[in-house]
C-alpha positions as CSV (number, residue, x, y, z in Angstrom):
1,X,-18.6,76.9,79.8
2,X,-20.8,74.1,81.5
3,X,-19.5,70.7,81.9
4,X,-21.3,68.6,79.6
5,X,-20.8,65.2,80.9
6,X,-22.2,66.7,84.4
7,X,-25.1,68.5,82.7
8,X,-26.3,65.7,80.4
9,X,-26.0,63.2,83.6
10,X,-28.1,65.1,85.3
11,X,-30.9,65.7,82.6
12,X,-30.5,62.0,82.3
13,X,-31.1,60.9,86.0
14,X,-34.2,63.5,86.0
15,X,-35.9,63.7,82.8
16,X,-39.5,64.7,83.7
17,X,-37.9,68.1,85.7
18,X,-35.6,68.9,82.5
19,X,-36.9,70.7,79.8
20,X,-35.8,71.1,76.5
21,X,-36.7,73.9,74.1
22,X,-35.8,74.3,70.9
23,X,-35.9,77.2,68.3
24,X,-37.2,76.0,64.8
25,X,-35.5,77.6,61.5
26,X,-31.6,77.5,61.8
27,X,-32.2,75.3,65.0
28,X,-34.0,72.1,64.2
29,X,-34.4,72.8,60.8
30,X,-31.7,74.5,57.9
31,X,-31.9,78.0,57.0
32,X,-33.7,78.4,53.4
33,X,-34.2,81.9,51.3
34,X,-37.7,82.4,52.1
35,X,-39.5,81.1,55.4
36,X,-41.8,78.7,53.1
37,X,-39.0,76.4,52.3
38,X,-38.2,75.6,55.7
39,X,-39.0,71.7,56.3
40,X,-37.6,69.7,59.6
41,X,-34.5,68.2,59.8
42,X,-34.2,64.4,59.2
43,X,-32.6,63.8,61.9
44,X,-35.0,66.2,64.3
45,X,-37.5,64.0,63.1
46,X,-35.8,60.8,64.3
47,X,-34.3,61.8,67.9
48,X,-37.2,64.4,68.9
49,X,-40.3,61.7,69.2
50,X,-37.6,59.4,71.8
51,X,-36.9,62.5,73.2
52,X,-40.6,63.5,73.8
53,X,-41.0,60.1,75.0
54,X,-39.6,61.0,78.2
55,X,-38.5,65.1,78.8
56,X,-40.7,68.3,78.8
57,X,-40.6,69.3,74.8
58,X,-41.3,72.5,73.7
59,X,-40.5,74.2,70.2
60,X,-40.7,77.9,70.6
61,X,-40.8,79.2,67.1
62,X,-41.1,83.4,66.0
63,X,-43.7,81.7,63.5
64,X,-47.6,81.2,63.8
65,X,-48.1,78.2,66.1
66,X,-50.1,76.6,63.5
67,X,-47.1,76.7,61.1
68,X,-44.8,75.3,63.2
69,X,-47.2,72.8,64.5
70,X,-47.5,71.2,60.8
71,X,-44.0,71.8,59.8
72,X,-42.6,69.8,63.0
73,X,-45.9,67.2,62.7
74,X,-44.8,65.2,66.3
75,X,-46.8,64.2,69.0
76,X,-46.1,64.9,72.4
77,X,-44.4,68.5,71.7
78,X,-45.6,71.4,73.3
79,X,-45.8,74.3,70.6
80,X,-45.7,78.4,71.3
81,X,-45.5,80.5,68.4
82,X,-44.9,84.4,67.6
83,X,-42.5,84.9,70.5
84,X,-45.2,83.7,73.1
85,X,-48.1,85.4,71.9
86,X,-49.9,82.2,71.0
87,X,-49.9,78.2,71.6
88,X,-51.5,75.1,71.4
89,X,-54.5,73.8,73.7
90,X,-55.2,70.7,71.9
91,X,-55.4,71.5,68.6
92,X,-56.4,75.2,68.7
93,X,-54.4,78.1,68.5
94,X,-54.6,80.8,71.4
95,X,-53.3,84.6,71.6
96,X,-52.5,86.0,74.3
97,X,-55.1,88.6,75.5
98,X,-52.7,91.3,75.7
99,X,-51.9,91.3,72.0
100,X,-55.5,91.8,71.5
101,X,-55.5,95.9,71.9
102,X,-52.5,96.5,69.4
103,X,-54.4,94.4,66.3
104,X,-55.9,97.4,64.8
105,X,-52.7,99.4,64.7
106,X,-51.2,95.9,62.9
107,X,-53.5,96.3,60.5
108,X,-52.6,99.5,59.7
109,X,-49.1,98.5,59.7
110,X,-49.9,96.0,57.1
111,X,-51.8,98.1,54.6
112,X,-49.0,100.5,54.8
113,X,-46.6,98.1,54.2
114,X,-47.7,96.2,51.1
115,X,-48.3,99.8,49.8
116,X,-44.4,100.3,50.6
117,X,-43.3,97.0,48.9
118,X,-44.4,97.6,45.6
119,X,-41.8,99.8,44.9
120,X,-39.3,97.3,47.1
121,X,-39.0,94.4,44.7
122,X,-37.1,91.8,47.4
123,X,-38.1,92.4,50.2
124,X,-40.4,89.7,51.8
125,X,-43.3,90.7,54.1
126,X,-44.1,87.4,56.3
127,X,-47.6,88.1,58.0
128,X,-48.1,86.4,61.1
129,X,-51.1,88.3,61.9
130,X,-49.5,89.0,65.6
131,X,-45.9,90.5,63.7
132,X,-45.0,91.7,60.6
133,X,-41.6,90.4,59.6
134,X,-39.8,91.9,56.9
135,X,-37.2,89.6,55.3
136,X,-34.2,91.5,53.5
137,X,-32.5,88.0,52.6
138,X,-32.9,88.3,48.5
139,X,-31.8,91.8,49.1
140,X,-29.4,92.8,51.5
141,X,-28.4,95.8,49.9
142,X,-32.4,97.2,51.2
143,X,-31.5,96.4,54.9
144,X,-31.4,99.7,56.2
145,X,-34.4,101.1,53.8
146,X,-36.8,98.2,55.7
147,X,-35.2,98.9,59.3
148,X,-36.3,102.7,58.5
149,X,-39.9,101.8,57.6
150,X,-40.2,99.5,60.0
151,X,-39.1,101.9,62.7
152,X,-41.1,104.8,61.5
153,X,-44.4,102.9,61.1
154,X,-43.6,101.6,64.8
155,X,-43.0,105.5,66.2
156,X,-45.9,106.2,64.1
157,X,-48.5,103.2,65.4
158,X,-47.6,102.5,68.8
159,X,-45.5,99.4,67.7
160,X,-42.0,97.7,68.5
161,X,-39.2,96.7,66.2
162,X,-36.8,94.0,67.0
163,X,-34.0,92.6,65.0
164,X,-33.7,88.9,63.6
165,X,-31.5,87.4,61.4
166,X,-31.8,89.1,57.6
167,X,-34.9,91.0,59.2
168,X,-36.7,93.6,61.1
169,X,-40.6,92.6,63.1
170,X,-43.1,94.8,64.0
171,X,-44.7,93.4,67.0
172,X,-47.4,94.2,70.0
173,X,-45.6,96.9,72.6
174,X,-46.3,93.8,75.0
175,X,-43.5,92.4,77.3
176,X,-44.3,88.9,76.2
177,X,-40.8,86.6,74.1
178,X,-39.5,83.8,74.1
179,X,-37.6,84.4,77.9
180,X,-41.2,84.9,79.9
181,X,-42.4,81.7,78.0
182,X,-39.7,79.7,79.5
183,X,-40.0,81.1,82.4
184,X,-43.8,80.5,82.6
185,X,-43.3,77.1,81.4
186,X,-40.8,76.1,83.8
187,X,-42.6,77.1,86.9
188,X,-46.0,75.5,85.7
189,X,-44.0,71.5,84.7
190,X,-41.8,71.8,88.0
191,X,-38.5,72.1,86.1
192,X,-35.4,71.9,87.6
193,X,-33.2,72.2,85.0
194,X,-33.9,73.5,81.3
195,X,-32.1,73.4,78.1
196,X,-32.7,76.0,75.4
197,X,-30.8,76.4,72.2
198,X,-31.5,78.7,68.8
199,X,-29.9,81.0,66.4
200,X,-30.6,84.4,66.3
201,X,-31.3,87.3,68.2
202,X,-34.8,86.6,69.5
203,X,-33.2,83.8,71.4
204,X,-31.1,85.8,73.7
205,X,-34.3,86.2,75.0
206,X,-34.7,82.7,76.2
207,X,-31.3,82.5,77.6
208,X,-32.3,85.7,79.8
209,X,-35.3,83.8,80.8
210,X,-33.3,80.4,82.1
211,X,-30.7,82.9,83.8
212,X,-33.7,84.7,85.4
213,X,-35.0,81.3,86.8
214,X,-31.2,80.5,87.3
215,X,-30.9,83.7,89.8
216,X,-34.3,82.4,91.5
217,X,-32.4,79.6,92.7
218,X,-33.4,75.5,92.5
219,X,-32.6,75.6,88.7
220,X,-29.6,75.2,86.5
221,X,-30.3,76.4,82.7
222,X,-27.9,75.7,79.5
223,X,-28.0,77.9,76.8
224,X,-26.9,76.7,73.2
225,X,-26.2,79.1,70.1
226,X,-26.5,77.0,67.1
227,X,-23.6,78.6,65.1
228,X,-23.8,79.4,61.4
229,X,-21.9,82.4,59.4
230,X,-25.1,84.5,60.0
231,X,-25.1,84.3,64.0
232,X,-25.3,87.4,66.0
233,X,-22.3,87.8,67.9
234,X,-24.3,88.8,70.6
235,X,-26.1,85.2,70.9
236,X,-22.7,83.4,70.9
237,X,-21.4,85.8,73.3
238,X,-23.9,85.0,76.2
239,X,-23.8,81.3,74.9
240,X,-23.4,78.7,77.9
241,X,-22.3,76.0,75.0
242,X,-21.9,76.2,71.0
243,X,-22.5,73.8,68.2
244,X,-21.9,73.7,65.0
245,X,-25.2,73.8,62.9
246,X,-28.3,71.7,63.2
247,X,-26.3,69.1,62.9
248,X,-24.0,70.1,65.7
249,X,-27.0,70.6,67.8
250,X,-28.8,67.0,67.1
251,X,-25.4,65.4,68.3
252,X,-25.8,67.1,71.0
253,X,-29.6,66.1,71.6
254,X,-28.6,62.6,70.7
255,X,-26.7,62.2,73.7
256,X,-29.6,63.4,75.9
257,X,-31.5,60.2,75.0
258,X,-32.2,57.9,77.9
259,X,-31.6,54.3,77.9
């Protein structure tokens, strides 16, 4: 486990080459039934803007940029949506030109898939025009019939599946997530240090991406699993530090504030 007093000193002494990213939902904001209920925690909303004021800031969210743009609403962030595929430039949303091939066989996906859903009352399509996430929360007892569509439209289409937390994407066959985005990011701001913290599987990603920069040399990464009864044991398992909730994790953040 890292030292935190040593840790925090030192993104203290050097904020402009320490970079924090955060996960949104279950991170800086609380877990709801459906992803339209999801608002920013209070408490986000107070620390993050001081934070901003002075560290590298990114929110790195499985949603569309644009969503998670409006739903965190602070300057001074830097915001990548779907995994990486797209960000900000100002105030416009950019994909990533490699997603662009695999759109068509998306929108074949989709067709198929509301077809498929009519007879699935519960299950919860969330289009995010790069993924398709289905969302077994209201029904847990149709998790494996959505893994199985998901995965056979995916053999079927050219696609990818990946697991999330009550949840099964279709996405781009595209080596972009949350990992190379750190990664990228890092190199471009001159980071010497990163912390990254979130709560479900997509985000072992982005610990493999700070351990990838770690092994590079020059760079010290900490990796936080925000713990709730819904955590994959695989994200706590290759967790540099826990905490306890959103809450856990804006203590945390609190402490990072300069003086």
């Amino acid at each position: 486990m890292k030292d935190e007093s040593l840790w925090i000193q030192d993104f203290r002494h050097d904020p402009r080459r320490s970079g924090i990213f955060l996960d949104f939902d279950g991170t800086i904001s609380a877990i709801t039934p459906t992803p339209g209920g999801a608002v920013l925690h209070p408490r986000a909303a107070e620390i993050l803007p001081d934070l901003a004021r002075f560290y590298p800031l990114c929110v790195l969210s499985g949603r569309r940029v644009t969503d998670v743009a409006s739903l965190v609403g602070l300057a001074h962030v830097h915001y990548v949506g779907v995994h990486g595929m797209e960000w900000l430039e100002g105030d416009e949303p950019k994909m990533d030109p490699e997603v662009l091939p695999h759109l068509p066989s998306l929108d074949r996906a989709r067709s198929e898939l509301l077809e498929s859903l009519a007879d699935l009352p519960g299950l919860v399509l969330e289009d995010k025009m790069l993924t398709l996430t289905l969302h077994f929360r209201e029904a847990p007892h149709l998790e494996e019939e959505a893994v199985r569509l998901a995965e056979n439209l995916a053999l079927r289409l050219g696609l990818r599946t990946k697991r999330g937390r009550m949840a099964v994407e279709l996405r781009p066959p595209v080596e972009i997530d949350k990992g190379t985005v750190i990664i990228r990011l890092a190199r471009g701001w001159g980071l010497r240090r990163g912390l990254y913290a979130g709560d479900d599987l997509t985000d072992v990603d982005a610990f493999r991406g700070l351990r990838y920069l770690m092994r590079e040399g020059g760079f010290e990464g900490v990796a936080v699993a925000v713990l709730s009864p819904e955590v994959p044991v695989e994200l706590e398992a290759v967790a540099d530090l826990t905490v306890q909730g959103p809450e856990g994790l804006l203590d945390l953040l609190e402490r990072l504030r300069t003086e």
